[in-house]
C-alpha positions in Angstrom: -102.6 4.0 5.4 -100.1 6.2 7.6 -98.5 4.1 9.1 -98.5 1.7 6.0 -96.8 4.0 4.1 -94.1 5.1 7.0 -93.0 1.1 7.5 -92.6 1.1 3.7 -90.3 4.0 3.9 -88.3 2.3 6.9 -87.7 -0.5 5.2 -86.7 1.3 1.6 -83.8 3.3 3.4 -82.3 -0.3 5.4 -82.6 -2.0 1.7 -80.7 1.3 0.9 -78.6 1.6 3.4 -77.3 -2.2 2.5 -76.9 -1.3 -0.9 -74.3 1.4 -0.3 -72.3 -1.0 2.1 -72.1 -3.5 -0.1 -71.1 -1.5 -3.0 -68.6 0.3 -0.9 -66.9 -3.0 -0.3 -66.0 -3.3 -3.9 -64.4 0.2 -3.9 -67.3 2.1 -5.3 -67.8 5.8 -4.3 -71.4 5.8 -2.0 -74.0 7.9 -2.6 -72.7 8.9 1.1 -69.7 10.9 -0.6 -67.1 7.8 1.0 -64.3 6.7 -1.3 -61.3 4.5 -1.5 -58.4 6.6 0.0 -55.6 3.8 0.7 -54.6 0.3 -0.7 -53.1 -1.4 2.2 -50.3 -0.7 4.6 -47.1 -1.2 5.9 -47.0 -1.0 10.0 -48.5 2.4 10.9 -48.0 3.7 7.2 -50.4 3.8 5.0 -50.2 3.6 1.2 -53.0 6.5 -0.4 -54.7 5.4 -3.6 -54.0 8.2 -5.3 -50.4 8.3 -4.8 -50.5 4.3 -6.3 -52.9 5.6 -9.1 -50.3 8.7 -9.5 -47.8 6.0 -9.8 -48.9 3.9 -12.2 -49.9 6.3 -14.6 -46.4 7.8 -14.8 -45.0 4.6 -15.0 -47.5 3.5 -18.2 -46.9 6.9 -19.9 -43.0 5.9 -19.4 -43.5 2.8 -20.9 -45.7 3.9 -23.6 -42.9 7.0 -24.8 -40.5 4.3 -24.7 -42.2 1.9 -27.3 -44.5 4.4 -29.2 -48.1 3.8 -28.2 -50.1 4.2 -25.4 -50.2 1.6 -22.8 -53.5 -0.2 -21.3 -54.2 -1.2 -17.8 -54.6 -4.7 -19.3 -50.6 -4.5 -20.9 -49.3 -3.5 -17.6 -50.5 -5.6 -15.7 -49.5 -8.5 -18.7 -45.9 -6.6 -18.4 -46.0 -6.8 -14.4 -45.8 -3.0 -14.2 -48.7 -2.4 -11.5 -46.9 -5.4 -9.1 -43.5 -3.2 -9.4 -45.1 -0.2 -8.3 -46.9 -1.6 -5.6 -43.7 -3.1 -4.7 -42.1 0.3 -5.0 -44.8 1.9 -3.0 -44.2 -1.0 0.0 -40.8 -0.1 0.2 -41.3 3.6 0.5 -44.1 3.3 3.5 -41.5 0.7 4.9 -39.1 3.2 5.6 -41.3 6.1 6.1 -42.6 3.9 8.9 -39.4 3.4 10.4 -38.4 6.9 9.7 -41.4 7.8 12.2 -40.4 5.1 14.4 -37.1 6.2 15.2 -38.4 10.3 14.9 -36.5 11.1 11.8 -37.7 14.4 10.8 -37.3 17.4 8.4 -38.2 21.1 8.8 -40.3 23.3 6.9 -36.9 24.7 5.7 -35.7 22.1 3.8 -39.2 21.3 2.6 -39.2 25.0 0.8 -35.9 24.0 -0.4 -36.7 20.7 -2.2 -39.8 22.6 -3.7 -38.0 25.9 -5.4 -35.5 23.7 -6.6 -37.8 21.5 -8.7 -37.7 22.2 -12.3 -41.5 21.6 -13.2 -42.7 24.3 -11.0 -40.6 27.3 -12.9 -42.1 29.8 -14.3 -41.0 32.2 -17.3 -38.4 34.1 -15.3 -36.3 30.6 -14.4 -37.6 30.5 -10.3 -40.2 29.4 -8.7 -43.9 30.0 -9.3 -46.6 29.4 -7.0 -49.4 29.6 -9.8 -47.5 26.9 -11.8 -47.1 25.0 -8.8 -50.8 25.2 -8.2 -51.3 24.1 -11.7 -49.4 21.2 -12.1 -50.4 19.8 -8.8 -54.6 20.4 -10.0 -53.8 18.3 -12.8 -52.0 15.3 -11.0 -54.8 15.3 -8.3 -53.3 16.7 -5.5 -53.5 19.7 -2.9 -50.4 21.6 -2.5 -50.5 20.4 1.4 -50.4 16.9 0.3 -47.7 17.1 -2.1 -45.6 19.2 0.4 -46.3 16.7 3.7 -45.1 13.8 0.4 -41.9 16.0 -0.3 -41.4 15.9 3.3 -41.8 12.4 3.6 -39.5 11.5 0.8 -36.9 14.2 1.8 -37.1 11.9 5.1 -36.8 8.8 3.6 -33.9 9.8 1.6 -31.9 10.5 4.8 -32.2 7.3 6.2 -31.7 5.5 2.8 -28.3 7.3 2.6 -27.8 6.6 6.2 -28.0 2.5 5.6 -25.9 2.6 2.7 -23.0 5.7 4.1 -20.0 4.1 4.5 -19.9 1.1 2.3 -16.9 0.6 -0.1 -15.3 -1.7 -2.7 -13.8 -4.5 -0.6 -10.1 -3.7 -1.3 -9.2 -7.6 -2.3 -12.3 -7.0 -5.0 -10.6 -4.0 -6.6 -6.8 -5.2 -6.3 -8.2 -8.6 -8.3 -10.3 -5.9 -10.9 -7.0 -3.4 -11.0 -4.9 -6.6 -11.8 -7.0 -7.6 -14.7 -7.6 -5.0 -16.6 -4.8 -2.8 -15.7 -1.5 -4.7 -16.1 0.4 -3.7 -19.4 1.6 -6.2 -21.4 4.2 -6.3 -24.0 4.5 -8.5 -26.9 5.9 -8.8 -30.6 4.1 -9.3 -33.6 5.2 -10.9 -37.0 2.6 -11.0 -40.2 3.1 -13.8 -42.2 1.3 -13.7 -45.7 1.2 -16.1 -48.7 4.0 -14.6 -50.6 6.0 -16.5 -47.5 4.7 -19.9 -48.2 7.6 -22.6 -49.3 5.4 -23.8 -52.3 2.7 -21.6 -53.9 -0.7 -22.1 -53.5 -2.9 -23.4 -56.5 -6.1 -22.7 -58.1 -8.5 -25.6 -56.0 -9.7 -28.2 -58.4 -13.3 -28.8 -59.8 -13.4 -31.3 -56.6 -12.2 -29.0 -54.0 -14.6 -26.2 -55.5 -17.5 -28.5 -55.0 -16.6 -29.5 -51.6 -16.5 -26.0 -50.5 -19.5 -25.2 -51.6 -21.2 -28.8 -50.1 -19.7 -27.6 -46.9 -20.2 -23.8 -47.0 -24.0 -23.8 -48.6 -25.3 -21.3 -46.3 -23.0 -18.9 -47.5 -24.1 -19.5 -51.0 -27.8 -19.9 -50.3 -30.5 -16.9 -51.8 -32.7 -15.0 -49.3 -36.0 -15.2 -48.7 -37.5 -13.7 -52.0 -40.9 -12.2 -52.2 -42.9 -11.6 -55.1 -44.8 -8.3 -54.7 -47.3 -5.9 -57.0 -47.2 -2.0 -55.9 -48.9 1.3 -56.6 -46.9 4.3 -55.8 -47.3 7.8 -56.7 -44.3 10.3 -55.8 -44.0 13.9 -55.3 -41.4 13.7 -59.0 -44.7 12.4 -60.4 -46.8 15.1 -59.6 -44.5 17.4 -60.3 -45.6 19.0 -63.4 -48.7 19.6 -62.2 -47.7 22.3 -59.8 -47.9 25.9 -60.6 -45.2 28.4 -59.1 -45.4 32.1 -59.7 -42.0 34.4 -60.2 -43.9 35.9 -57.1 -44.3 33.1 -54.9 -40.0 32.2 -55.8 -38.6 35.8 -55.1 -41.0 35.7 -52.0 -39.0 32.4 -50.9 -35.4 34.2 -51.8 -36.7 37.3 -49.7 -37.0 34.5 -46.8 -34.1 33.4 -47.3 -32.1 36.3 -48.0 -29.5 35.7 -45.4 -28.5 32.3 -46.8 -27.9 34.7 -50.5 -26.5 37.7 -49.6 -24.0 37.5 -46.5 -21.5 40.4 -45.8 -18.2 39.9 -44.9 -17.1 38.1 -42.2 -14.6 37.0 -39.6 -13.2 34.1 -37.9 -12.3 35.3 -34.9 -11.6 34.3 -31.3 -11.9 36.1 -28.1 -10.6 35.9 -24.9 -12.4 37.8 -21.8 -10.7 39.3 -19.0 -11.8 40.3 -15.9 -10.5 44.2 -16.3 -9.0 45.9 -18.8 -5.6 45.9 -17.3 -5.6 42.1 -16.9 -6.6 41.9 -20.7 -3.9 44.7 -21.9 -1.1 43.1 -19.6 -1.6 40.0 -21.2 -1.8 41.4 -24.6 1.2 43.6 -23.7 3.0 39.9 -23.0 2.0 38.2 -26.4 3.5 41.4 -28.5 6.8 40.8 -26.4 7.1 37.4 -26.9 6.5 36.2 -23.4 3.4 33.8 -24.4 0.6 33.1 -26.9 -2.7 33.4 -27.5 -3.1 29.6 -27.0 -1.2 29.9 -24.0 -3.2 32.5 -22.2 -6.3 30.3 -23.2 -4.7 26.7 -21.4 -3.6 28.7 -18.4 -7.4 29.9 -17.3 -8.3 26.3 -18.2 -9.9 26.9 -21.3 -9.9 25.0 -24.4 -10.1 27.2 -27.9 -13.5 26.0 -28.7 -14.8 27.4 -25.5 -13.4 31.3 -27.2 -14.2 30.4 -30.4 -16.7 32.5 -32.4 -16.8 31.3 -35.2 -18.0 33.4 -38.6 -19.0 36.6 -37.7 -20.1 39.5 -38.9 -19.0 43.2 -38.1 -22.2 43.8 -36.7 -22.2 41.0 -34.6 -18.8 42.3 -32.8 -20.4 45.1 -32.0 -18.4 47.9 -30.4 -15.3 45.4 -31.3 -16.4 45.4 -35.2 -14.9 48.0 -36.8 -11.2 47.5 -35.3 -11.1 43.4 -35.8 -12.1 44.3 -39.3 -9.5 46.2 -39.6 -7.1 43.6 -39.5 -5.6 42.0 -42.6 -3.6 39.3 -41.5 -4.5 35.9 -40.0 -3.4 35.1 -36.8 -3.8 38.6 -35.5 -4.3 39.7 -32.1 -6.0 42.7 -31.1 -7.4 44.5 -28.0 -8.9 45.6 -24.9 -12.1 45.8 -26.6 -15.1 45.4 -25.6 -18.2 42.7 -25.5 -21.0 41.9 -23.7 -18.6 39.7 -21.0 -16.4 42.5 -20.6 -13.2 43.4 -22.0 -11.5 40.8 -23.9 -9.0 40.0 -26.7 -9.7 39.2 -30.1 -7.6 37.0 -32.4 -8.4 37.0 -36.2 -8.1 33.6 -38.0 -9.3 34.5 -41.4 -11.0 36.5 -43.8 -14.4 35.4 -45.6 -15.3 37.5 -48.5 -18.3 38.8 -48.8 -21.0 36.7 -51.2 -23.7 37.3 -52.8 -26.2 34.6 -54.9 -28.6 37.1 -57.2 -32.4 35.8 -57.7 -31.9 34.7 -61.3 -29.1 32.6 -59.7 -31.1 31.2 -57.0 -34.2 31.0 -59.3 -33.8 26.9 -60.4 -33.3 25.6 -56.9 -36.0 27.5 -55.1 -38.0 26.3 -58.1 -37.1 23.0 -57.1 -37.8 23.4 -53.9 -41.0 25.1 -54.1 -42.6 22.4 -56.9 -41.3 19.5 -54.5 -43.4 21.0 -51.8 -46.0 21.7 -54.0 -46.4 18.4 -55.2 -45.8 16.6 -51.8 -49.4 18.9 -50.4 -50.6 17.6 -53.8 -50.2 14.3 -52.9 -51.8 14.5 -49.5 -54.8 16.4 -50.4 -55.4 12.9 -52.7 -54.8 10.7 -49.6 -58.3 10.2 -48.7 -59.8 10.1 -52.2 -57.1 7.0 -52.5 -57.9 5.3 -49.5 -61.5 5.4 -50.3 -60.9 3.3 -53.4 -58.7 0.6 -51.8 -61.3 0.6 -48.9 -63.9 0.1 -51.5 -62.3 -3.0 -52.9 -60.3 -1.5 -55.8 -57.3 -3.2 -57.3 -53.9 -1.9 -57.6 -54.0 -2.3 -61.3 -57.4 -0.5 -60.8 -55.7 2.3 -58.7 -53.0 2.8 -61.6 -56.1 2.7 -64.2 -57.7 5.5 -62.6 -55.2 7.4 -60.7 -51.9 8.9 -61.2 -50.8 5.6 -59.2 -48.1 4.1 -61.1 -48.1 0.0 -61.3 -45.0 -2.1 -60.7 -43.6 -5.2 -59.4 -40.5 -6.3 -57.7 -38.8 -9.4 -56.4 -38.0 -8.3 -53.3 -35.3 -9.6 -50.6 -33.8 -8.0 -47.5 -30.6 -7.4 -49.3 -32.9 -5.4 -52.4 -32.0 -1.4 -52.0 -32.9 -0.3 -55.3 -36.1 1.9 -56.9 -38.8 1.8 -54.2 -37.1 -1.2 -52.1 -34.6 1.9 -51.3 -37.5 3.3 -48.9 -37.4 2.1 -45.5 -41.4 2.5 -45.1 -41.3 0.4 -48.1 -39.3 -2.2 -47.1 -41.2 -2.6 -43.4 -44.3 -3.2 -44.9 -42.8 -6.0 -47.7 -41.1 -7.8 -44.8 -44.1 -8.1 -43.0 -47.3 -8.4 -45.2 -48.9 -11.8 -45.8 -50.8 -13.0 -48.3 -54.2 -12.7 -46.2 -53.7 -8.5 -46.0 -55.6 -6.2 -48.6 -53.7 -3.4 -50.0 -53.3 -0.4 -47.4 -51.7 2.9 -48.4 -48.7 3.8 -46.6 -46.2 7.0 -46.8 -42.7 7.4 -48.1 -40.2 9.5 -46.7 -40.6 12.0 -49.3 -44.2 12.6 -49.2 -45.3 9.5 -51.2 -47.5 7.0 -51.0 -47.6 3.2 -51.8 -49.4 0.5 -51.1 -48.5 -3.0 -52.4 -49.9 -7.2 -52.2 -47.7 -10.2 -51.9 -48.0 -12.9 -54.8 -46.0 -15.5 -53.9 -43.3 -16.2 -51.2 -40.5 -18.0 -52.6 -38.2 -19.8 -49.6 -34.5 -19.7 -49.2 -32.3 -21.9 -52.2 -29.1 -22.2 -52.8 -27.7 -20.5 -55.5 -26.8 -23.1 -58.5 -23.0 -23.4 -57.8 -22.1 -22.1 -62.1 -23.5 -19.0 -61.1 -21.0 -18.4 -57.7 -18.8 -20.6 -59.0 -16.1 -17.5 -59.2 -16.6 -16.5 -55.3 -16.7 -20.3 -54.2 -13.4 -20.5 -56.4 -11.9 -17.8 -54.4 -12.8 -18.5 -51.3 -11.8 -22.0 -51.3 -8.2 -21.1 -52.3 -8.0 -18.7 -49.3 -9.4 -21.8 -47.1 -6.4 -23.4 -48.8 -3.8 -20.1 -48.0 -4.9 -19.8 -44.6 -4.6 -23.8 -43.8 -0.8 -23.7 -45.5 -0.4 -19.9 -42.8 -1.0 -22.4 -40.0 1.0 -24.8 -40.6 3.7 -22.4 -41.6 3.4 -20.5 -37.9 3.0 -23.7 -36.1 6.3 -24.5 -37.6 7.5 -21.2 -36.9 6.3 -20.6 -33.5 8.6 -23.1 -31.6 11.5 -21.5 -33.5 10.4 -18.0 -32.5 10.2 -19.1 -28.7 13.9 -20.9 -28.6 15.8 -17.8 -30.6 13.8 -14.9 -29.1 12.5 -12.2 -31.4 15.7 -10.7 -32.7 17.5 -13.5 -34.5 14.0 -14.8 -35.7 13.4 -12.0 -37.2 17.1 -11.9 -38.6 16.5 -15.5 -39.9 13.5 -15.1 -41.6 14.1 -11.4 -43.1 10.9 -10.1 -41.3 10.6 -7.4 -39.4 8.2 -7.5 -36.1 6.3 -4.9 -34.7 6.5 -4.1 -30.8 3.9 -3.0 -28.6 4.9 -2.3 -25.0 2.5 -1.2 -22.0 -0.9 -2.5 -23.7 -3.6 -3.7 -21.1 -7.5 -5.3 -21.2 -8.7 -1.3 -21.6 -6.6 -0.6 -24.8 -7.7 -1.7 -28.2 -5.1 -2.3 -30.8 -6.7 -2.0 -34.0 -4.4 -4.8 -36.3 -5.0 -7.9 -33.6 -8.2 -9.3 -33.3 -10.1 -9.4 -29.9 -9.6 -13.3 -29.9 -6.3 -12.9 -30.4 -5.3 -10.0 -27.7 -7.1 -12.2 -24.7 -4.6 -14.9 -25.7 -1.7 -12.3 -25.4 -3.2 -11.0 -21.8 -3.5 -14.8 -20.4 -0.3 -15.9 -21.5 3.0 -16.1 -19.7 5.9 -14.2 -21.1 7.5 -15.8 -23.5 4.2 -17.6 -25.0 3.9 -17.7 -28.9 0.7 -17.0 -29.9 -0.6 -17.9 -33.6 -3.6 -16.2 -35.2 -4.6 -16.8 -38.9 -7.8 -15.0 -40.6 -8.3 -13.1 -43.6 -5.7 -14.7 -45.8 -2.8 -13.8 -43.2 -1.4 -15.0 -39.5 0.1 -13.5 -36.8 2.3 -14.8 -34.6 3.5 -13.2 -31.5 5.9 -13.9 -28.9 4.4 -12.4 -25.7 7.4 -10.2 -23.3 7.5 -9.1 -19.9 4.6 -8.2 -18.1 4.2 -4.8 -15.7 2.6 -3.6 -12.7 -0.6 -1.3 -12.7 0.5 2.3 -12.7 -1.7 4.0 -10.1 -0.6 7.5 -11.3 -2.2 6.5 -14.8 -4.5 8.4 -15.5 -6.2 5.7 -17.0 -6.0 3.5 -14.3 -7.1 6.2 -11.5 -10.2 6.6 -13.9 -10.7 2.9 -13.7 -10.4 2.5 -10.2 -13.1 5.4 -9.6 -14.7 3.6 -12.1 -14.8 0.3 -10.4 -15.4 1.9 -6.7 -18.3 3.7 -8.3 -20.3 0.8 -9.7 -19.1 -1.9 -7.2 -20.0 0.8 -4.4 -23.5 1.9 -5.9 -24.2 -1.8 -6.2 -23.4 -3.4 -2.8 -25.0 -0.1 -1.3 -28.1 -1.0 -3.7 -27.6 -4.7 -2.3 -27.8 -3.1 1.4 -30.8 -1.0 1.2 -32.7 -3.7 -0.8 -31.8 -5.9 2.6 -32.4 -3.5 5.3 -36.1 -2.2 3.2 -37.1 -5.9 3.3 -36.6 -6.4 6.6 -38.4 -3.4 7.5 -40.9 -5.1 5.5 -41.3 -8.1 7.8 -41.2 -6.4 10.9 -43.7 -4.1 10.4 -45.8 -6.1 8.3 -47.8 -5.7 4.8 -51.7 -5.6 4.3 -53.0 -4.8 1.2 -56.5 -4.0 0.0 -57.3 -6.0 -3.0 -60.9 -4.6 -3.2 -59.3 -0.8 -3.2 -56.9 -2.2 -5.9 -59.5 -3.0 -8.2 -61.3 0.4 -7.6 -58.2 2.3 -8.5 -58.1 0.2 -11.7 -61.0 0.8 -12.6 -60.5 4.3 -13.1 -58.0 3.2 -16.0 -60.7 1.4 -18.0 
């Protein structure tokens, strides 16, 4: 029976001993303690599974701030997110693989640099903290030798990815073409014609013309989208009454809020530090002589006089300064050394704000106001749940107004409706969105409200009967008419404008023009519309150029045309502008280049058994 037994027992552990291996291939920890440590590799590199885990999870959580709810394994991998970080994590063990390769290194000293100078691992006194850093690393998973050996690695990494893409500029043909472009002023002239120019008045359009307007312009006469819709809504204004407020519980509020009641007088004052006291009373020494101004002083250290501005302040809040700028009785006064918590400085005095002073009996009606709109808004959400229970338990919303403080009402509502409860945005989400298959919900209002409402009927977009926009169709088809007579009026005009030039047609005509000289592709003139500027750019000199819109036309007559002014400061900004993207981009284009072919040289193997494992954990 011995022996019996032992065979059994043999044979138990190699059934065991099976189980664990096979389960282990599917990325399962073993009762052995064994566990998926690395989804593939890339050459000698390998890429740890927590570090993809790590990885994904940041990138879901970004995902998720951006569109306000969390984010499922199941989304991202819909989304494609898990694929880009695998591809992301490829392209880092690519280079740290060739980074080995070719013994790129870094110290222990640049390591401890990196680390200090990374803002999550602060503590209270602004440097680093080793118990924080202990902290944050528990919770993401990792040892502080693994992060540190992965700071090393990336520290690495960044040296050669800025060694692939150093050196690499715009190609100067590339930036003379972009500089040309945008950069080159142009000049031209511009003449408004208007109706009162017109050899013949326009008339009011016929019955006819009105009607062919409005055959031909119907979507601009055509009603929204209309929905029919029943609501219940109770506001805090209808709750109101029902709060109670003590004299005690308002002077309590006014005690609160005492400073916004009773302030003392104050100052607007500016101050200027210096670095000693002889700096500050030379140059105060200079203003009472007339040599320079307070402003001045304040350009030359490259200031601006919002950077010394104070603003209102109180003698107390000067300090040691207090008394003596308060002493002052005319605006624009400047006073000093004194001293502040900089050093000493000079202060200027801008102007005097009396004291003021709101009493209780004052204040009494709008911290009233205020405290009954609160009261009622906690009023309100106290009855949340009794409410929701009666919708959930089939209730109508002509039941809810029967037996709550609900109020009943109805709207034909539109996109365009801004009136009454269509004025709340929550409202006006929910009506543009409900169907007629959704039972009342209850949803909150800005102001601490709640509604909840059902759609009755749907009615679709119809054009409005033409007697009832007969007025605007009237009006816009005569300036359809003004605007047709404009352009032929310019066209007439421009070949006239081009042979005389700009000074007799304007003599000619009794018009003046207006000139604009040095305008290029970066400038936006506010009069000329965008469709009408690119026509002025493109054109050669002495091009007329005929816009009509609005009831009026332009028509230009385009001038000489400039070179770029380097020493613009402008046009320097664009060119840093343009060396800048172009640069980042073509190094971005390099490194993209150079990573894949590290790829492909070293090759890729990936794990799709330790893949799944690590998803799992995000079920």
């Amino acid at each position: 029976m011995a022996k019996k037994s032992s065979a059994q027992n043999i044979v138990m552990w190699i059934l065991m001993i099976l189980l664990i291996a096979g389960l282990g291939g599917f990325g399962i920890d073993s009762f052995l303690g064994s566990r998926v440590t690395s989804i593939g590799q890339v050459g000698d590199r390998s890429i740890p599974a927590q570090t993809y885990a790590n990885a994904l999870q940041q990138e879901m959580n970004a995902y998720g701030q951006q569109i306000g709810e969390p984010v499922t394994l199941a989304r991202a991998q819909q989304l494609r997110i898990d694929e880009s970080v695998r591809s992301q994590l490829i392209v880092q063990a690519a280079l740290d693989n060739e980074a080995e390769r070719i013994g790129i290194s870094v110290g222990d000293a640049a390591v401890q640099e990196a680390l200090v100078g990374i803002d999550a691992f602060q503590g209270p006194t602004g440097g680093f903290d080793r118990e924080t850093y202990r902290f944050r690393l528990e919770n993401s998973g990792q040892t502080p030798a693994q992060f540190e050996e992965e700071l090393r690695r990336d520290t690495a990494r960044s040296l050669l990815q800025t060694a692939t893409a150093a050196g690499i500029e715009t190609p100067a043909n590339l930036r003379a073409a972009l500089m040309d472009y945008y950069a080159t002023p142009h000049s031209f002239d511009v003449f408004t014609l208007t109706e009162e120019m017109l050899p013949e008045p326009v008339a009011a359009p016929s019955d006819e013309a009105v009607q062919a307007y409005y055959d031909a312009n119907i979507e601009n006469f055509t009603a929204p989208e209309m929905r029919r819709i029943t609501y219940a809504w109770l506001t805090p204004e209808m709750v109101r009454d029902e709060v109670v407020l003590s004299d005690e519980a308002i002077r309590t509020l006014y005690d609160q809020r005492i400073d916004e009641y009773v302030q003392p007088e104050r100052r607007l004052v500016e101050r200027l530090v210096f670095g000693t006291e002889d700096e500050a009373q030379q140059a105060l020494a200079r203003i009472e002589a007339g040599e320079t101004s307070f402003d001045a002083l304040v350009e030359a250290r490259g200031l601006t006089l919002d950077d010394v501005d104070l603003g209102d302040v109180s003698e107390a809040q000067l300090g040691a300064a207090g008394e003596t700028v308060f002493a002052l009785d005319e605006a624009g006064a400047v006073v000093g050394p004194l001293p502040s918590s900089l050093g000493p400085a000079l202060y200027r005095m801008n102007a005097i704000l009396n004291a003021q002073e709101v009493s209780f009996e004052e204040a009494r009606d709008e911290l009233r106001d205020e405290l009954a709109a609160d009261g009622a808004r906690r009023l309100i959400a106290d009855r949340r749940e009794a409410l929701d229970d009666l919708l959930a338990g089939g209730a109508t919303l002509e039941d809810m107004a029967d037996e709550t403080e609900m109020q009943l009402g109805t709207i034909t509502w539109s996109a365009e409706s801004n009136e009454g409860i269509a004025a709340y945005t929550e409202f006006a989400d929910a009506a543009a969105a409900v169907s007629a298959d959704d039972f009342p919900e209850l949803g909150g209002l800005s102001d601490g409200g709640l509604f909840a409402l059902r759609l009755d009927e749907v009615i679709p977009p119809a054009p409005r009967p033409l007697d009832e926009v007969r007025e605007a169709v009237a009006a816009a088809a005569r300036e359809q008419a003004v605007e047709a007579a404009l352009m032929a009026l310019g066209q007439e005009w421009s070949a006239e404008l081009a042979s005389d030039g700009v000074e007799a047609f304007a003599e000619t005509h009794e018009i003046a023009a207006e000139s604009f000289e040095g305008v290029t592709r970066l400038d936006r003139v506010a009069q000329i519309p965008n469709e009408m500027m690119e026509s002025l750019m493109s054109a050669e000199p002495g091009t007329p150029i005929l816009n009509v819109a609005d009831g009026r036309a332009l028509l230009a007559l385009t001038g000489p045309v400039g070179d770029a002014d380097p020493e613009n400061p402008q046009t320097a900004q664009l060119m840093q502008s343009i060396d800048s993207q172009i640069g980042q981009a073509l190094a971005q284009d390099v490194y993209t280049y150079f990573a894949r072919a590290l790829q492909a040289e070293a090759g890729i193997s990936l794990d799709q058994n330790a893949i799944n494992a690590v998803h799992a954990n995000f079920r």
